[in-house]
N, CA, C and O of each residue as an XYZ file, in Angstrom:
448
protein
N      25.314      8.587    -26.380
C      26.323      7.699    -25.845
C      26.214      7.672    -24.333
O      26.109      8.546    -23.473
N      26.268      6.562    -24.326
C      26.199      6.574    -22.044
C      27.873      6.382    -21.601
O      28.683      5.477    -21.804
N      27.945      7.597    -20.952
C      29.069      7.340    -20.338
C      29.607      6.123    -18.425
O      29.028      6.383    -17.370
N      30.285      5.419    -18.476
C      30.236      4.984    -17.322
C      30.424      5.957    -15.871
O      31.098      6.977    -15.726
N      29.625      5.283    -14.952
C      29.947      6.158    -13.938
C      31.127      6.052    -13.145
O      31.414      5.001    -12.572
N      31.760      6.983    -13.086
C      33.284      6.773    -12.424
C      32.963      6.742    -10.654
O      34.066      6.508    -10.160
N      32.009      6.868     -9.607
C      32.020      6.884     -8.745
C      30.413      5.919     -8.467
O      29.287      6.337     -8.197
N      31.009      4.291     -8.705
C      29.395      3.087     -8.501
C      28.682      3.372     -7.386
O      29.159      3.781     -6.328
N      27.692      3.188     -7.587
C      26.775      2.889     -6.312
C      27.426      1.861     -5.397
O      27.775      2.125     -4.247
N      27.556      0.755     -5.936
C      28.063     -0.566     -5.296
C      28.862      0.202     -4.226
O      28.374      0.063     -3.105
N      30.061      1.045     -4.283
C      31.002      1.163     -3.730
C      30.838      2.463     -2.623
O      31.823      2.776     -1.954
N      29.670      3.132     -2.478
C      28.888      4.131     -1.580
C      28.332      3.384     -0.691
O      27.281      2.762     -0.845
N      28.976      3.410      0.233
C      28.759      2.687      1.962
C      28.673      2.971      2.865
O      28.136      2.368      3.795
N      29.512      4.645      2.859
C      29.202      5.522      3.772
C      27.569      6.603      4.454
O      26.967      7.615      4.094
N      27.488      5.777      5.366
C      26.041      7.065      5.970
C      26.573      8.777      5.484
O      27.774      9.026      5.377
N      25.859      9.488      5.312
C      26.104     10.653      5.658
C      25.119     11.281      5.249
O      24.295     10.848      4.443
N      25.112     12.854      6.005
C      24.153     14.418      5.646
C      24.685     15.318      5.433
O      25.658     15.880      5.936
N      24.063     15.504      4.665
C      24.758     17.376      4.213
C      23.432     18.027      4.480
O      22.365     17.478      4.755
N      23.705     19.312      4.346
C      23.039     20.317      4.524
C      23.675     21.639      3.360
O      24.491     22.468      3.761
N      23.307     21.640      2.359
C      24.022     22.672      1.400
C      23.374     23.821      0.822
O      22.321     23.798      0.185
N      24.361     25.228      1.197
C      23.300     25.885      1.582
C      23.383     26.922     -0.146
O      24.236     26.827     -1.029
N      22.446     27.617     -0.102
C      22.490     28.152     -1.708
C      22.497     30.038     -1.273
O      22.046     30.836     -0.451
N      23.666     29.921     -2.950
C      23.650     31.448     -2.684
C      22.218     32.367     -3.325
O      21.313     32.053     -4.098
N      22.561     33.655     -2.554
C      21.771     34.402     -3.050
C      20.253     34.842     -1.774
O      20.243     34.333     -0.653
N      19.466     35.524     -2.101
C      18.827     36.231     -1.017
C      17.243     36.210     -1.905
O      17.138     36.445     -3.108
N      16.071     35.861     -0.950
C      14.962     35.718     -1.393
C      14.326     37.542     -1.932
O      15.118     38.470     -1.768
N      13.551     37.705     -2.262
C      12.386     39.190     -2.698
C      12.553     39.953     -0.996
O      12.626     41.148     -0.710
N      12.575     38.731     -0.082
C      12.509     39.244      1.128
C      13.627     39.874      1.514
O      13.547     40.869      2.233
N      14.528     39.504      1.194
C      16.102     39.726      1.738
C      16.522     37.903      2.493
O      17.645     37.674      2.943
N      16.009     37.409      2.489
C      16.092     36.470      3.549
C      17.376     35.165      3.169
O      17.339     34.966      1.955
N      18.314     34.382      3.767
C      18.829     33.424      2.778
C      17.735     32.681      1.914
O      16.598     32.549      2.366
N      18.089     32.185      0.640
C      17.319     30.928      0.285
C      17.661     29.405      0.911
O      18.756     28.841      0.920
N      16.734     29.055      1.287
C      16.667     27.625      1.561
C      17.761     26.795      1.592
O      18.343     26.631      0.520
N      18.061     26.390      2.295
C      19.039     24.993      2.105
C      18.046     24.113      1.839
O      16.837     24.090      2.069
N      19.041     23.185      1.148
C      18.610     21.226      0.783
C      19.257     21.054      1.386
O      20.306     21.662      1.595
N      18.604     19.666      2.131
C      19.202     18.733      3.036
C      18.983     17.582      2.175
O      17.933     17.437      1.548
N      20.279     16.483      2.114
C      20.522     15.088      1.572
C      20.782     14.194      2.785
O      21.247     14.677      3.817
N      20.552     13.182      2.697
C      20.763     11.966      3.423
C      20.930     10.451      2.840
O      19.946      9.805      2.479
N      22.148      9.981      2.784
C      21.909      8.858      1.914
C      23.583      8.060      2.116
O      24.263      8.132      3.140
N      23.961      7.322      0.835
C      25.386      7.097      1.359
C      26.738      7.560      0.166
O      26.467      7.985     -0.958
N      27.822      7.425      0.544
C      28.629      8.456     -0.558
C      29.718      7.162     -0.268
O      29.548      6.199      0.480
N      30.961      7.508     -1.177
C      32.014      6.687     -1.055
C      32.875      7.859     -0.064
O      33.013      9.038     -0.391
N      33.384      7.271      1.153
C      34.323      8.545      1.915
C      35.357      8.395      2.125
O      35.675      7.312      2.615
N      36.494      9.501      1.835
C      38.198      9.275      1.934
C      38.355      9.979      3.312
O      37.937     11.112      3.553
N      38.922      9.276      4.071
C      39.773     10.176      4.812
C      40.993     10.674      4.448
O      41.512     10.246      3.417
N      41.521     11.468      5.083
C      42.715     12.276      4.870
C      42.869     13.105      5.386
O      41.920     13.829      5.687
N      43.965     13.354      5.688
C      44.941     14.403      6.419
C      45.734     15.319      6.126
O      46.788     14.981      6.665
N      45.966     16.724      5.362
C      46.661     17.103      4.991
C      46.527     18.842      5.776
O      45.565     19.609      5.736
N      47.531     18.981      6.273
C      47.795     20.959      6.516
C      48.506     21.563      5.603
O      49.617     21.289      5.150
N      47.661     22.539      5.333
C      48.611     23.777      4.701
C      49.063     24.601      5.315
O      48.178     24.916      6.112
N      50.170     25.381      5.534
C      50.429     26.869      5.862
C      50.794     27.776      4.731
O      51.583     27.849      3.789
N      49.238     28.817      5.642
C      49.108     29.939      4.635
C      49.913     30.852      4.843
O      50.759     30.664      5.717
N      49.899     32.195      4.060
C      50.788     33.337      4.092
C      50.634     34.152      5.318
O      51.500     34.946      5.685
N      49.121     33.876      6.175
C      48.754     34.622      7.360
C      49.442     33.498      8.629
O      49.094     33.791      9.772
N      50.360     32.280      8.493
C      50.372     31.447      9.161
C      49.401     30.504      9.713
O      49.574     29.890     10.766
N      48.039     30.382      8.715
C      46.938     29.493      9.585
C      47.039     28.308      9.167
O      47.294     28.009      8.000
N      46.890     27.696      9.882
C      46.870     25.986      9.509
C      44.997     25.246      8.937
O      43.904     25.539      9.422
N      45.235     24.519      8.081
C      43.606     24.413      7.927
C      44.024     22.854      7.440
O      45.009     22.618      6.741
N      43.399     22.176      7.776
C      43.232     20.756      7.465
C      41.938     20.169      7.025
O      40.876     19.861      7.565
N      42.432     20.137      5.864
C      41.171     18.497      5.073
C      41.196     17.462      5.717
O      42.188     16.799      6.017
N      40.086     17.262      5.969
C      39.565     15.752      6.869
C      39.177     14.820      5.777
O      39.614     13.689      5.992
N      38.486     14.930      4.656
C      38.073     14.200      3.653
C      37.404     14.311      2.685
O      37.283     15.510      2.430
N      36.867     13.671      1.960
C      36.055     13.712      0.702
C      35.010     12.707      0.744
O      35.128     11.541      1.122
N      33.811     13.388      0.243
C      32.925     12.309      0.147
C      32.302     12.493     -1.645
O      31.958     13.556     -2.162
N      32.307     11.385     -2.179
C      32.122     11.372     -3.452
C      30.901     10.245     -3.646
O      30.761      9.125     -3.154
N      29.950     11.135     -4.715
C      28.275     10.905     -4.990
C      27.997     10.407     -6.506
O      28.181     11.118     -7.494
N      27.597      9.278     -6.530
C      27.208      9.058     -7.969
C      26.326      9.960     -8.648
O      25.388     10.385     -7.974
N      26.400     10.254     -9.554
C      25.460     11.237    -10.201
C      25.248     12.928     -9.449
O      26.002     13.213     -8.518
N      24.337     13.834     -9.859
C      24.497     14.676     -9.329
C      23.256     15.094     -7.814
O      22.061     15.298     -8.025
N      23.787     15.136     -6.607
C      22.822     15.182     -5.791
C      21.923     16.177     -5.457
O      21.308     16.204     -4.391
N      21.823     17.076     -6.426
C      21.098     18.298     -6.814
C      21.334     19.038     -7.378
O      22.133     19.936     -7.111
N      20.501     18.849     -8.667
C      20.674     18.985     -9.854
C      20.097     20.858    -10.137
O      20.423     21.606    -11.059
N      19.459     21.048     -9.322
C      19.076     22.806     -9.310
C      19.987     23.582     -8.698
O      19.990     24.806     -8.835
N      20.897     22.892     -7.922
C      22.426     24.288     -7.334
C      23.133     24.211     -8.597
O      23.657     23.101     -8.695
N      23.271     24.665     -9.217
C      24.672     24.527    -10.218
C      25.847     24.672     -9.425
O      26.756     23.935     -9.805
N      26.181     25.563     -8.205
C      27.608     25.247     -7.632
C      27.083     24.678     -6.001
O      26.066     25.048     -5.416
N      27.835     23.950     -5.639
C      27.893     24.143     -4.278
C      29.166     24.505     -3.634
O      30.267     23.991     -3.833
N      28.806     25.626     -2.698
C      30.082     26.614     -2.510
C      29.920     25.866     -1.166
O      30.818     25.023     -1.160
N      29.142     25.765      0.073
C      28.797     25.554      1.400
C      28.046     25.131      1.909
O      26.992     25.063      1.277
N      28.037     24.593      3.279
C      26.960     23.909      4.395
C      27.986     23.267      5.378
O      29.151     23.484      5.709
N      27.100     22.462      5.657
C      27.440     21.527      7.017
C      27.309     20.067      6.376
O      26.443     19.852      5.528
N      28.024     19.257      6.723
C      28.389     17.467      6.502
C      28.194     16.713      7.920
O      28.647     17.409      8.829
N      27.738     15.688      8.293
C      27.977     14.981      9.077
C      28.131     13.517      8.304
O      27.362     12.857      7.605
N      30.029     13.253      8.947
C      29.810     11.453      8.220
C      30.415     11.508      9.770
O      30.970     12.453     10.331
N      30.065      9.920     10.368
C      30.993      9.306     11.264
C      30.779      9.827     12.211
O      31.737      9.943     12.975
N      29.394     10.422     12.663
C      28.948     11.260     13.583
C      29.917     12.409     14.349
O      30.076     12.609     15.553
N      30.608     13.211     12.960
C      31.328     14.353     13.382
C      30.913     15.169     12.295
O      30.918     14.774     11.129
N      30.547     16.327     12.668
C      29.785     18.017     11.738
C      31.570     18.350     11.430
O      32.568     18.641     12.089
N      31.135     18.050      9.778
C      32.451     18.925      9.193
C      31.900     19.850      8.676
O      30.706     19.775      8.968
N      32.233     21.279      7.640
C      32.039     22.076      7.315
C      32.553     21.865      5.662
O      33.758     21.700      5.469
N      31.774     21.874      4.699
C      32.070     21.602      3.611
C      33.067     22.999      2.804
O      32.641     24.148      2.686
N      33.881     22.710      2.524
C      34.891     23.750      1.559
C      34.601     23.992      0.461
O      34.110     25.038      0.036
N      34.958     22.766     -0.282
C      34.566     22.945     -1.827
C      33.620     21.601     -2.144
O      33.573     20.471     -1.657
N      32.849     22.331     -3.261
C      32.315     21.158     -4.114
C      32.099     21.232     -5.827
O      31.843     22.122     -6.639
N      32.358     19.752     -5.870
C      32.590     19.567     -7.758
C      31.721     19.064     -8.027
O      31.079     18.377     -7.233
N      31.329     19.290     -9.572
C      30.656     18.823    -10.434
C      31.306     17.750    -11.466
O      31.309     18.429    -12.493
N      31.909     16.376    -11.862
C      32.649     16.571    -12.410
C      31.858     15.676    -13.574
O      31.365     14.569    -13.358
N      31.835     16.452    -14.986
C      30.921     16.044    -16.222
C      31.494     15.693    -17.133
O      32.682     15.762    -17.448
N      30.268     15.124    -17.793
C      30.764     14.211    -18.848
C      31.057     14.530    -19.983
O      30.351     15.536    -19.909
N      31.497     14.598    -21.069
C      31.730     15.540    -22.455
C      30.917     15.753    -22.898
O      31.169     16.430    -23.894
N      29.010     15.420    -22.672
C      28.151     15.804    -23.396
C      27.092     16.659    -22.361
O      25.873     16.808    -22.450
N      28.039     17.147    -21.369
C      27.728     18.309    -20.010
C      27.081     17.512    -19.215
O      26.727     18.349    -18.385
N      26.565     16.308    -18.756
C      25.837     15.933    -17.938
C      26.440     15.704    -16.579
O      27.624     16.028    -16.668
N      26.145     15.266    -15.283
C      27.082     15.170    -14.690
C      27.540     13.698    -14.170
O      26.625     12.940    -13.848
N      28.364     13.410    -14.103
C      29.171     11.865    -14.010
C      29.363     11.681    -11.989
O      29.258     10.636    -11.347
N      29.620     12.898    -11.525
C      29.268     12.061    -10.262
C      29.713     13.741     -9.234
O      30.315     14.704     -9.709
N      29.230     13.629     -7.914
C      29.758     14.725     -7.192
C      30.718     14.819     -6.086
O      30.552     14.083     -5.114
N      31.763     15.692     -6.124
C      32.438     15.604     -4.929
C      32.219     17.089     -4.324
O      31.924     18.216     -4.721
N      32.629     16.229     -2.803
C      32.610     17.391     -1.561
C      33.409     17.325     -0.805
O      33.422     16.422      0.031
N      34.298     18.243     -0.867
C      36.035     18.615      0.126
C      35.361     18.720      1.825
O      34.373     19.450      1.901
N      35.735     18.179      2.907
C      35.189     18.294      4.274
C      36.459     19.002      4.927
O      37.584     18.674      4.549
N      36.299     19.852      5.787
C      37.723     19.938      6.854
C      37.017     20.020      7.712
O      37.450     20.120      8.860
């Protein structure tokens, strides 16, 4: 069964790069490799602060959301660096979000 994609190409207009970096440590000790992407995403801005229990303030700047999955060998992406709109955000979180027969339907990435 083909599921539709909930995040079209058509509607990915935004430039942007990531840089996402992978866990874990080579034979050497060394990080493994980042992938670098370049291409275009659909992007939300937004604004929201939390205050935490230590009093810090942290604000989401946005989301950028990817048709399909933009690398398909990280199974998570925990971190890296983003540039949309020629400003370096720092990526927080990132989703996978799949389809009922596990494949993946499209990717998001939390920016602050």
């Amino acid at each position: 069964m083909k599921y539709p994609c909930l995040v079209p190409k058509r509607l990915c207009r935004t430039d942007i790069s990531l840089v996402l970096e992978q866990e874990g440590l080579t034979e050497y000790g060394e990080p493994l490799p980042s992938f670098e992407y370049a291409g275009k995403c659909n992007y939300q801005d937004k604004a929201k602060t939390i205050l935490t229990a230590d009093k810090k303030l942290i604000q989401i700047t946005g989301t950028a959301l990817f048709p399909g999955d933009i690398y398909p060998e990280l199974p998570v992406i925990s971190g890296g660096k983003a540039v949309v709109f020629g400003a370096e955000r720092r990526i927080q979180e990132g989703r996978k979000g799949r389809n009922p027969d596990g494949t993946v339907n499209y990717t998001e990435v939390l920016l602050i």
